[in-house]
N, C-alpha and C positions, 0 to 999 in steps of 0.2 A: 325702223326705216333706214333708207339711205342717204348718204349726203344729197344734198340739194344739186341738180344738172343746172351748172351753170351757162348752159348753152339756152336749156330754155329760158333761163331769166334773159339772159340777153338778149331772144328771141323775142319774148311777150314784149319788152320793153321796145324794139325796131319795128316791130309788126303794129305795134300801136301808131307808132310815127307814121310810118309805112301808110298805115289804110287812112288815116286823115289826110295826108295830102296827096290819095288818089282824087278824091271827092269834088265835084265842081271842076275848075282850072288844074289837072293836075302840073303840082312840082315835082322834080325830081329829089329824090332821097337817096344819098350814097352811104355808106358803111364802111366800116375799120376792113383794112385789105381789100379792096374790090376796084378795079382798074376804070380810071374816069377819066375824059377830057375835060375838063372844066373851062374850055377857051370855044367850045361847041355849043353852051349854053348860056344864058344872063341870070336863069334866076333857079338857084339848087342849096338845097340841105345836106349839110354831113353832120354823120352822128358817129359818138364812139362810146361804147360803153366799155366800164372799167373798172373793178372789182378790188377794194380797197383795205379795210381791216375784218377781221373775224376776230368775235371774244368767244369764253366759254359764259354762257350764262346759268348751267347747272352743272352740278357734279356728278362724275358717271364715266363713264367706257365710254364705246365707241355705240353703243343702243341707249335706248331710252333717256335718254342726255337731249342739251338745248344748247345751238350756238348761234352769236350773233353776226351776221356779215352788211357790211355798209360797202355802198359802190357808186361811182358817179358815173352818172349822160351828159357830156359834151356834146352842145348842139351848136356848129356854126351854121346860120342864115347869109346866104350870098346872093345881091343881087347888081342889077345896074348900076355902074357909079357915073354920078353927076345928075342923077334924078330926084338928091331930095332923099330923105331915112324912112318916107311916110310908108313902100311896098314890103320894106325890110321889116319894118314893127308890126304891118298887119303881122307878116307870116309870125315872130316872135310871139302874141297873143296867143293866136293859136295854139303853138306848143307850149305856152304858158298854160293855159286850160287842160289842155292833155293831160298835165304831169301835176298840176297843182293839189300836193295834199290828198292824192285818192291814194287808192290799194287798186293793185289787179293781176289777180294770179296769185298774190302772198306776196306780190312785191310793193311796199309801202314807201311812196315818193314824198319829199318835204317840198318847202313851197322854192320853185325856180329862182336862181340870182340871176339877174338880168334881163333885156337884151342890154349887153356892155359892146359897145363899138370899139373893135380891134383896128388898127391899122393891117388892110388885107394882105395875105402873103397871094393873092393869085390878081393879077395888073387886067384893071379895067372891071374890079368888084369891089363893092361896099360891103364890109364884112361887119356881123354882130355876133355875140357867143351869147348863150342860155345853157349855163349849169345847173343843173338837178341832183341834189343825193339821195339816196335811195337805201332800203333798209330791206335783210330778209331775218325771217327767225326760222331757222335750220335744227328740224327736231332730228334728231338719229334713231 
């Protein structure tokens, strides 16, 4: 086999965000590089995904071989500020459930740290962060 497209991991892992919070009331979900006003909306998601260490977990060339690769989802939730943390942590839940301890795709997520309240870098937002790590095994 081939190394593992790390486009598509990163895909499976936005696209899940993605199609949950089409659903009902949709939020907006922004992405690593993708041009946003954020002074046009009160309540939005940014995500980054980010690809961290690889081990070798078997011996071998460049076939029939096994590697480990770990990568983190930074999620900030942005909403109204001076309304109270209560719309912030719905949305936080949600993508707590999403990413909690499942697999999808061969991408194996561990259980989310947070929502941790940041002091916002964008004026006139209550900002919270939800970190996920995430694991793949990359057969060659």
């Amino acid at each position: 086999m081939a190394a593992e497209n790390l486009n598509t991991v990163r895909s499976t892992i936005e696209e899940r965000l993605q199609s949950e919070f089409r659903k009902g009331r949709p939020i907006t979900t922004v992405f690593s590089n993708t041009h946003f006003d954020a002074s046009a909306i009160d309540t939005f998601i940014q995500c980054s995904v980010s690809f961290s260490t690889n081990n070798y977990l078997t011996q071998g060339s460049t076939t029939s071989s096994t590697n480990f690769l770990s990568g983190l989802v930074l999620i900030n939730v942005f909403t109204e500020e001076g309304i109270g943390s209560g719309k912030n942590f719905t949305i936080c839940k949600r993508i707590r459930d999403l990413y909690n301890r499942v697999t999808v795709s061969n991408v194996i997520f561990d259980s989310p740290i947070g929502p941790e309240i940041l002091q916002s870098s964008i004026e006139g937002k209550f900002q919270t962060q939800i970190r996920v790590t995430f694991e793949i095994f990359e057969d060659l």
